[in-house]
C-alpha positions as CSV (number, residue, x, y, z in Angstrom):
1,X,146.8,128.8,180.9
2,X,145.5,125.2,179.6
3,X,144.5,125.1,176.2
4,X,140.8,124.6,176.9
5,X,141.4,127.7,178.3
6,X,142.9,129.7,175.8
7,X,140.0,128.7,173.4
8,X,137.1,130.0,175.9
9,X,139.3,133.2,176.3
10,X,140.0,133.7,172.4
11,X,136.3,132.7,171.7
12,X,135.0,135.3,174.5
13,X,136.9,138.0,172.7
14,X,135.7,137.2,169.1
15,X,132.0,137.0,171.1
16,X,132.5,140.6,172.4
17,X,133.9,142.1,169.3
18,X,130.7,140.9,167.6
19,X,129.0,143.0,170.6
20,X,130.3,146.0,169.9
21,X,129.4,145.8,166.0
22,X,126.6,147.5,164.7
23,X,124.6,145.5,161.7
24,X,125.3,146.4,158.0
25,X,122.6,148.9,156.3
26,X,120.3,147.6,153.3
27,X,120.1,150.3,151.3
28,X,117.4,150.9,148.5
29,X,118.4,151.2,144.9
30,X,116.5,152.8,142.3
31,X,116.1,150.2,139.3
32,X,113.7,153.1,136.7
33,X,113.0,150.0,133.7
34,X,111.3,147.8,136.5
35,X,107.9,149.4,138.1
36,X,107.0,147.3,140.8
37,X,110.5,145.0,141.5
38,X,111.9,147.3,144.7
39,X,116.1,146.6,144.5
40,X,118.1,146.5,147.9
41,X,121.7,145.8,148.5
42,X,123.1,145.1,151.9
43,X,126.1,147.2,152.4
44,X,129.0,144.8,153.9
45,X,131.9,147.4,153.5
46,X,130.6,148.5,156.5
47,X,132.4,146.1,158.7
48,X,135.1,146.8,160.5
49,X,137.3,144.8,158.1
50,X,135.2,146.3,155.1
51,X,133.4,143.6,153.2
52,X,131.0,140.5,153.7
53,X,134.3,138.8,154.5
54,X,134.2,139.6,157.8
55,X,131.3,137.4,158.7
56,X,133.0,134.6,157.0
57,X,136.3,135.0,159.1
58,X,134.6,135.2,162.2
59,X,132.7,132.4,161.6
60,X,136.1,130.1,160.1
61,X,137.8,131.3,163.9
62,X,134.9,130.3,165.9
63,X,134.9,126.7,163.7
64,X,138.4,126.2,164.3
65,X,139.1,126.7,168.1
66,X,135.3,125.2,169.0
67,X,136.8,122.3,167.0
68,X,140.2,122.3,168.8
69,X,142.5,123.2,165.6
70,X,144.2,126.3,167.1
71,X,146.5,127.0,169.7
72,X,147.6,130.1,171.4
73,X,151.4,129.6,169.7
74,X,149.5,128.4,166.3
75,X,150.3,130.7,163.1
76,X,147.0,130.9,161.0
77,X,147.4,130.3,157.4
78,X,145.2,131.2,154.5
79,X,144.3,131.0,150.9
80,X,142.9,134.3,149.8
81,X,142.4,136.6,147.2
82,X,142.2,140.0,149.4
83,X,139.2,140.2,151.6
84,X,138.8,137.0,153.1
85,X,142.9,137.5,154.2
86,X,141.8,141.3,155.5
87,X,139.2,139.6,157.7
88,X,141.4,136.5,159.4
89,X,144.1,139.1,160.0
90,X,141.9,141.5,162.0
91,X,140.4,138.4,163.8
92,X,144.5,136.8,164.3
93,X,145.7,139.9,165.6
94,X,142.8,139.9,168.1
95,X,143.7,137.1,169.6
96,X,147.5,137.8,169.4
97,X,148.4,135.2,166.5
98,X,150.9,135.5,163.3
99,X,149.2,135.0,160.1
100,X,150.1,134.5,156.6
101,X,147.9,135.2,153.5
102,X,148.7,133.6,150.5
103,X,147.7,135.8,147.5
104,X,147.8,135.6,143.7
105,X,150.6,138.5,142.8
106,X,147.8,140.2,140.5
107,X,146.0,141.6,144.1
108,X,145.7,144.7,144.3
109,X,148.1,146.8,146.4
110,X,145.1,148.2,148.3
111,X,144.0,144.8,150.0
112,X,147.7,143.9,150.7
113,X,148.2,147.2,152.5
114,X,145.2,146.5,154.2
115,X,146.4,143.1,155.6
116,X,149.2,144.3,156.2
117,X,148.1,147.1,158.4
118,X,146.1,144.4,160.3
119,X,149.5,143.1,161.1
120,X,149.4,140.1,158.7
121,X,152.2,138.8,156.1
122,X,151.2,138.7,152.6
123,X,152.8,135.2,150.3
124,X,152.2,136.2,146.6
125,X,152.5,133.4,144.3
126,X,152.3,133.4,140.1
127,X,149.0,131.1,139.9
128,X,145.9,131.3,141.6
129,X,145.5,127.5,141.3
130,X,148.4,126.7,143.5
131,X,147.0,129.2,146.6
132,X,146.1,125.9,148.1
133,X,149.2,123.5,147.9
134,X,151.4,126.9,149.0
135,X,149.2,127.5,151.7
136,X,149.4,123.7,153.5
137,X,153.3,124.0,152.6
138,X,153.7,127.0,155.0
139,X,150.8,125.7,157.5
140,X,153.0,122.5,157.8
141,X,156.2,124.5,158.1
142,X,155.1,127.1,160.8
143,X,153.2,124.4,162.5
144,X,150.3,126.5,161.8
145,X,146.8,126.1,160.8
146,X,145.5,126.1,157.6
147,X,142.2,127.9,157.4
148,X,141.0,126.9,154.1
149,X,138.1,128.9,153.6
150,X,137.2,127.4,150.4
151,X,136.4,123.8,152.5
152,X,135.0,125.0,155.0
153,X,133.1,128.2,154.5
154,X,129.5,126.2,154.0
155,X,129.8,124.3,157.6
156,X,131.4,127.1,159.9
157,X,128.5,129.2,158.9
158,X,125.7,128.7,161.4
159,X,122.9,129.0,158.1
160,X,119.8,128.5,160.9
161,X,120.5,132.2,162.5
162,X,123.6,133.6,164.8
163,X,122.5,136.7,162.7
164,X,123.9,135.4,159.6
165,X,123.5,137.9,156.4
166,X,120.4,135.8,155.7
167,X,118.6,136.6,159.1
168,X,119.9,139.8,159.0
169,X,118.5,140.8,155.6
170,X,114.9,139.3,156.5
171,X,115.1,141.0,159.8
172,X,115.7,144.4,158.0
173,X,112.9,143.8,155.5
174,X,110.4,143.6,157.4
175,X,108.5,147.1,156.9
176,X,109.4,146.7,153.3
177,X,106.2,146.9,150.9
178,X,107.5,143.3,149.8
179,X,109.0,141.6,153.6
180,X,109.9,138.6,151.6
181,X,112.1,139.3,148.4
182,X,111.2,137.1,145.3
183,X,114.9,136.6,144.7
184,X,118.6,137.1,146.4
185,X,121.5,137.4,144.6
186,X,125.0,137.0,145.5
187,X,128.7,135.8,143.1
188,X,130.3,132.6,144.6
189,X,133.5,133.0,145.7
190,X,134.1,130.0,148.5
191,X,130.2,129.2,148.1
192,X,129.7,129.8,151.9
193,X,127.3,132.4,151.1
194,X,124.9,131.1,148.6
195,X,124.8,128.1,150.9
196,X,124.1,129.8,153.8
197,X,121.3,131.7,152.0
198,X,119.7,128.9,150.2
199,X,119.4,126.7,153.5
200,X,118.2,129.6,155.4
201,X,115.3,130.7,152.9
202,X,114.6,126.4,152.5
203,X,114.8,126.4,156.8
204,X,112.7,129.2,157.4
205,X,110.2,128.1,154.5
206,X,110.1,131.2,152.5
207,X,109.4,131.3,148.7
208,X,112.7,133.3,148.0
209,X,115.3,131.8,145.1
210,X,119.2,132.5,145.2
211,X,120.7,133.1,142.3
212,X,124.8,133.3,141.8
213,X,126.2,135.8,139.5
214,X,129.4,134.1,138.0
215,X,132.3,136.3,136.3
216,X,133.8,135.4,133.2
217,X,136.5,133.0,134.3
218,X,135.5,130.9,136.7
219,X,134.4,126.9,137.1
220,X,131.3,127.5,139.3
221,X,128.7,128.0,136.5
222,X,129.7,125.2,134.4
223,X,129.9,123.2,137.3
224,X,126.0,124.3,138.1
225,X,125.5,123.4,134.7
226,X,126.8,120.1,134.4
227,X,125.0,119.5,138.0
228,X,121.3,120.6,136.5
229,X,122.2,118.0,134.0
230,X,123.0,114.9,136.2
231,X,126.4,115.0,134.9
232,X,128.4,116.9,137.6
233,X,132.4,116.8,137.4
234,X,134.2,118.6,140.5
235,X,137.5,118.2,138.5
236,X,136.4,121.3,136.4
237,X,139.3,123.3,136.4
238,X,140.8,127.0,134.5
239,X,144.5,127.7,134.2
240,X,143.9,131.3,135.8
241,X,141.6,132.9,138.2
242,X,139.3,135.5,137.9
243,X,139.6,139.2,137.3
244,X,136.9,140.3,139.5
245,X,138.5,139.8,143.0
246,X,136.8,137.9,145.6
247,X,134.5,135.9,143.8
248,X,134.9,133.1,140.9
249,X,137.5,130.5,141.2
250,X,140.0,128.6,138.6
251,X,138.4,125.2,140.1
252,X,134.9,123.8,141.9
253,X,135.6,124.7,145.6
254,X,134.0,122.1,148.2
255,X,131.7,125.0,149.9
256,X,130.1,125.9,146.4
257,X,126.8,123.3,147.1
258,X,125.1,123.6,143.5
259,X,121.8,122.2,145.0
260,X,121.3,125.5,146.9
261,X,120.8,127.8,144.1
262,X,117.9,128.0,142.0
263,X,119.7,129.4,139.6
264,X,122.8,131.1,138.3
265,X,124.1,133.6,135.5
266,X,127.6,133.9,133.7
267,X,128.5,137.7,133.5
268,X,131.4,138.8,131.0
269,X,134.2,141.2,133.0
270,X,133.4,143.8,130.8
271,X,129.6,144.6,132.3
272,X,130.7,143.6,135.6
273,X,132.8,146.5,135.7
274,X,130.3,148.8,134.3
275,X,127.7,147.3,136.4
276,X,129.7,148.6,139.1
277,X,130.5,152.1,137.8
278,X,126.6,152.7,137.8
279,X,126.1,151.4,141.3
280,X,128.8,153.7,142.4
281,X,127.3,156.9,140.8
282,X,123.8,156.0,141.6
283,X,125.0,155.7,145.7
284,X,128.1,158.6,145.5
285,X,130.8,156.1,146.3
286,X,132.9,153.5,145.0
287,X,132.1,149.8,145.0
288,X,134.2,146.8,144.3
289,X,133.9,144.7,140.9
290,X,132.0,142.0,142.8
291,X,128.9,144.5,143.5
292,X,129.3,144.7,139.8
293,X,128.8,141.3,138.9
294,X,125.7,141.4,141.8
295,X,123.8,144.0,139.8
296,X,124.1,142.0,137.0
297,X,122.0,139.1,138.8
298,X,119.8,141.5,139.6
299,X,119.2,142.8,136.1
300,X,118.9,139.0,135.1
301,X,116.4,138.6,138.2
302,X,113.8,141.8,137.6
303,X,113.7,141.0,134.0
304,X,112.3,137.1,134.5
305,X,109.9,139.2,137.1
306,X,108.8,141.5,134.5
307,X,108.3,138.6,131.7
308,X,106.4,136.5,134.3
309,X,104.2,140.2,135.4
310,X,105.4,139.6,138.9
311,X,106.0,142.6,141.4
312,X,108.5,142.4,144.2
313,X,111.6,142.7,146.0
314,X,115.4,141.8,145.2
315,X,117.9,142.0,147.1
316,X,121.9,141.4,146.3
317,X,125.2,142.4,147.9
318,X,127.4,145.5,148.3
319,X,130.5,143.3,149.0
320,X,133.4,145.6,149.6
321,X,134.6,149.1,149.0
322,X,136.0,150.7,145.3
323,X,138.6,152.2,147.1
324,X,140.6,148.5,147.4
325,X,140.6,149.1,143.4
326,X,142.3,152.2,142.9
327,X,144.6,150.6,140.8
328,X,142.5,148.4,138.6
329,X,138.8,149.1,138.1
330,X,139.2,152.6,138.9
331,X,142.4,153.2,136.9
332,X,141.6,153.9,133.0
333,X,145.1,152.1,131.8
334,X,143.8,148.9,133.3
335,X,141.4,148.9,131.0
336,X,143.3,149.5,127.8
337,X,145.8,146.7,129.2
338,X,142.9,144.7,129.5
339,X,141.8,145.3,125.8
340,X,138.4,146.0,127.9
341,X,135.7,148.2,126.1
342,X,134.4,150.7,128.5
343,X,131.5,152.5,126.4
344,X,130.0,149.8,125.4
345,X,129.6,147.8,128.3
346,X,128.4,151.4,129.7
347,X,126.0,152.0,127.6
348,X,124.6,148.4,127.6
349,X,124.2,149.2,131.7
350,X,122.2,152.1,130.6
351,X,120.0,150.3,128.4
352,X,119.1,147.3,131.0
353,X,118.8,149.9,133.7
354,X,115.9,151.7,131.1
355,X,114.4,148.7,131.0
356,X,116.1,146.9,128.3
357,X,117.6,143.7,127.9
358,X,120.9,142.0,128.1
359,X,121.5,140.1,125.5
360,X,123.5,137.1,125.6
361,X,123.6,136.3,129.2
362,X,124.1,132.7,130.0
363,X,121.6,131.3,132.4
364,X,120.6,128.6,133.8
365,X,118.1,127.2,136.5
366,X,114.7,128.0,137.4
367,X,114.6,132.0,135.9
């Protein structure tokens, strides 16, 4: 078989797998404090890889063999936290390829099991900020590709439609009392999806904002900062990575476009994680940290809505599944290793849930 072949074969299978995928759910959440703001998540666990990953990985294979990078004897390579890795091994076994994920040795045991049982090799290395450099190492010694989600996750994402999440959500709130939500929320990770949102709602000429939700340590909302300021510096850079997995990075990532957000919040771990222990009660399941971090957004969000007497809609992101964190967020010791205060942070939830405030929340942008 030619190569030119091989691609159209490998990209007809990735095209029929989408076929046989329902879409994810948005699913209402009650917000009591806030008459009049209507709260929505759109539940990506529900992929077959279990997060919004998925969409990103299937978009990253379609970039790559459209552009000619892989071949049928090509071992894919990537840089990954958990999810994204759990994605591009579903999509590499697909098409009968090796692949490698190259993880911080802090991830969870759940998402390596879970790559692993899509038939994919986990590298763990000490530092999050060398994920990159290890990554092109083996790409260059297998004679692989390197994915490198983090570059391109903004331009393998077709933002105009190819029922993207941003179509998709629109699409399922139509019969909504309020079709067109006042704000979306989302944490950057790669940046692929609060680019993909804020072209999409700027394309289709809607009045909708994006905000980001940024943990605790991560680059991203200084970074946004410094950009609002005419003073942006893409050398920004932590010595570790973040303890919410899957979003917030140790450095500013080439797919995080600041322009495209309207505005972003920084979120200590702390009510992340509580954040996400209320979601999961309020819907009778677990959620990952990064649905967490979300809810926070949207806390941020109905607020500025209440102080400017503003009804509406919000909609944010159920990212993965809790039961990847069995051994972190779920696990009481973690906490006390952590030195992290539980109670509090739960009963500051409770409050801003009520209707109170959160006090101390850095934001910035148009809120």
């Amino acid at each position: 078989m030619s190569q030119r072949d091989w691609v159209a074969t490998a990209i007809h299978k990735i095209e029929a797998d989408f076929n046989r995928s329902a879409d994810t759910h948005l699913i209402p959440l009650p917000l009591p404090g806030y008459p009049g703001v209507d709260v929505y998540l759109k539940d990506e666990s529900s992929h077959p890889t279990g997060s919004l990953k998925h969409r990103l990985a299937r978009s990253l294979f379609l970039y790559a063999l459209a552009n000619g990078w892989l071949r049928a004897d090509s071992t894919v390579v990537e840089a990954s936290s958990g999810s994204t890795a759990v994605s591009e091994a579903y999509f590499a076994r697909l098409l009968g390829m090796p692949f490698i994920a190259v993880m911080p040795a802090s991830t969870s045991p759940e998402k390596i099991a879970a790559i692993e049982f899509q038939g994919g090799r986990c590298h763990l290395v000490e530092s999050a900020c060398s994920l990159n450099e290890e990554s092109e190492r083996l790409a260059r010694e297998t004679g692989g590709h390197f994915m490198d989600q983090f570059t391109y996750a903004e331009r393998a994402t077709d933002w105009r439609a190819n029922n993207n999440i941003a179509e998709s959500i629109f699409k399922q709130m139509g019969e909504e009392p309020h079709p067109v939500p006042a704000w979306i929320v989302c944490g950057p990770g790669t940046g692929g999806t609060s680019a993909t949102l804020g072209r999409y709602v700027r394309y289709r000429r809607h009045d909708t904002r994006v905000l980001c939700a940024d943990p605790e340590t991560s680059v991203f909302y200084d970074y946004y900062t410094a950009c609002r300021e005419g003073r942006a510096d893409p050398s920004l850079a932590l010595p570790r990575g973040s303890r919410i997995e899957g979003i917030g990075r140790p450095r500013v990532e080439r797919s995080f476009i600041a322009s495209c957000v309207d505005a972003m919040v920084k979120v200590p771990d702390a009510l992340s994680l509580a954040a996400m222990r209320h979601v999961s009660a309020v819907l009778g399941r677990r959620v990952g940290g990064s649905t967490g971090t979300n809810f926070i957004g949207v806390l941020r969000a109905a607020q500025a809505m209440r102080e400017a007497g503003q009804a509406g809609s919000i909609v944010s992101i159920l990212c993965d599944s809790g039961q990847r964190y069995a051994h972190s967020y779920y696990d009481p010791a973690w906490y006390e290793r952590h030195g992290i205060d539980v109670a509090g942070a739960d009963r500051a939830i409770a409050e801003a849930v009520a209707g109170g405030t959160l006090d101390g929340l850095p934001a910035c942008g148009d809120l």
